[in-house]
C-alpha positions as CSV (number, residue, x, y, z in Angstrom):
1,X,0.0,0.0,0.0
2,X,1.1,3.3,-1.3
3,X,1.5,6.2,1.4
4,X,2.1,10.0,0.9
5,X,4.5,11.7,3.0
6,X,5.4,15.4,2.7
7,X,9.9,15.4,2.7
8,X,11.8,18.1,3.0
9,X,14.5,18.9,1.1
10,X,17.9,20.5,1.4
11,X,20.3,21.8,-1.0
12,X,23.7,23.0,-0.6
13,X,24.6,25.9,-3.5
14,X,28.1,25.7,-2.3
15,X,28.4,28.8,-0.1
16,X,24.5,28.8,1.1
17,X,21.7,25.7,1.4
18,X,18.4,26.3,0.9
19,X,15.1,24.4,2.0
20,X,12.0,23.1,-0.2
21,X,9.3,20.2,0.1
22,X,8.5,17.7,-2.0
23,X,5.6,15.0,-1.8
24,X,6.6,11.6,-2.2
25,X,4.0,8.1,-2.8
26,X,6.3,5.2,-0.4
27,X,5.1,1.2,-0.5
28,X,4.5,0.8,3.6
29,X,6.0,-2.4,3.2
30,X,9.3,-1.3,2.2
31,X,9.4,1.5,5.3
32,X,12.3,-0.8,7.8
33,X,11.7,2.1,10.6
34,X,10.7,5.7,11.1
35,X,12.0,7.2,14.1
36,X,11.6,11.5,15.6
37,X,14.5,13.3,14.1
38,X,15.0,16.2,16.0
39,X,18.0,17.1,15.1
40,X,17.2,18.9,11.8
41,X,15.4,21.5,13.8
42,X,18.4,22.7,15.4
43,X,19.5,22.8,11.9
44,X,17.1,24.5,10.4
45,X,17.6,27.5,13.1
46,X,21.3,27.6,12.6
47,X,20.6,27.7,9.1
48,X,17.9,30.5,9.2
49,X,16.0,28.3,7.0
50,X,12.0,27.7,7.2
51,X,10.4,25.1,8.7
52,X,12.5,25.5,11.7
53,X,9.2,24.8,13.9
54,X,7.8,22.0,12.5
55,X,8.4,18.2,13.6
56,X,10.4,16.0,11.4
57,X,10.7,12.0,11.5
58,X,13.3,10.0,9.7
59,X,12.3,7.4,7.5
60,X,14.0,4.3,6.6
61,X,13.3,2.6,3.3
62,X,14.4,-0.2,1.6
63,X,15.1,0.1,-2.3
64,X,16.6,-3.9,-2.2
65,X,20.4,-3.5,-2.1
66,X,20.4,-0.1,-0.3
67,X,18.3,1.6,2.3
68,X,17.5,5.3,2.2
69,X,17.0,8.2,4.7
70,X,14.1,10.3,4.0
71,X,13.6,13.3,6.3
72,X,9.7,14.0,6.7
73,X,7.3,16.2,8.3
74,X,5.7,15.2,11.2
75,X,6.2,12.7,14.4
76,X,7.2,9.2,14.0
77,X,3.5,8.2,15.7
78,X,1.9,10.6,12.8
79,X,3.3,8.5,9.8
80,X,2.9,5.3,12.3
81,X,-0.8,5.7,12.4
82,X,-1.0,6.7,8.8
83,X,0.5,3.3,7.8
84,X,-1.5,1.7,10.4
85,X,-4.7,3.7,9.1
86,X,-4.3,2.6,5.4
87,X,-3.3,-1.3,6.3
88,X,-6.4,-2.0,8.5
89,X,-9.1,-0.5,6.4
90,X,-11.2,-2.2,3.7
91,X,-9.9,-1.2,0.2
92,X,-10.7,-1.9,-3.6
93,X,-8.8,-4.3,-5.4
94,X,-7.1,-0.8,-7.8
95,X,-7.1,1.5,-4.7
């Protein structure tokens, strides 16, 4: 099953980063863990960048050989219950 998380992104242009958001369709079954990541808000502040106050969870996903970090908004028991949500309700075969 297919969930949407809202990532943010950051790019380094050499002598400045900058901060953007992107949304992002994940298979729940290939999320290993998702854990609070608040570390990125510290960041964020030393940065001067926004979305300094919201709540960000790391997500860990498995593409086969290699597993990658995906920083999200939210708490890790938001996207918890959003995976939880999606895998105990009744669905149609195409949805």
């Amino acid at each position: 099953m297919l969930i949407k998380l809202k990532t943010l992104v950051v790019e380094n242009h050499g002598h400045r980063r900058s901060a953007s958001t992107k949304e992002m369709y994940v298979n729940s079954n290939s999320i290993i863990s998702v854990s609070d990541y608040p570390a990125i808000e510290s960041f964020l502040i030393m940065e001067k960048m926004s979305f300094a106050g919201d709540r960000f969870s790391l997500v860990r996903v498995s593409l086969g050989n290699k597993i990658e970090e995906i920083i999200t908004f939210g708490t890790s028991a938001m996207i918890y219950s959003q995976i939880s949500e999606q895998s105990n309700g009744k669905r149609l075969l195409n949805d």
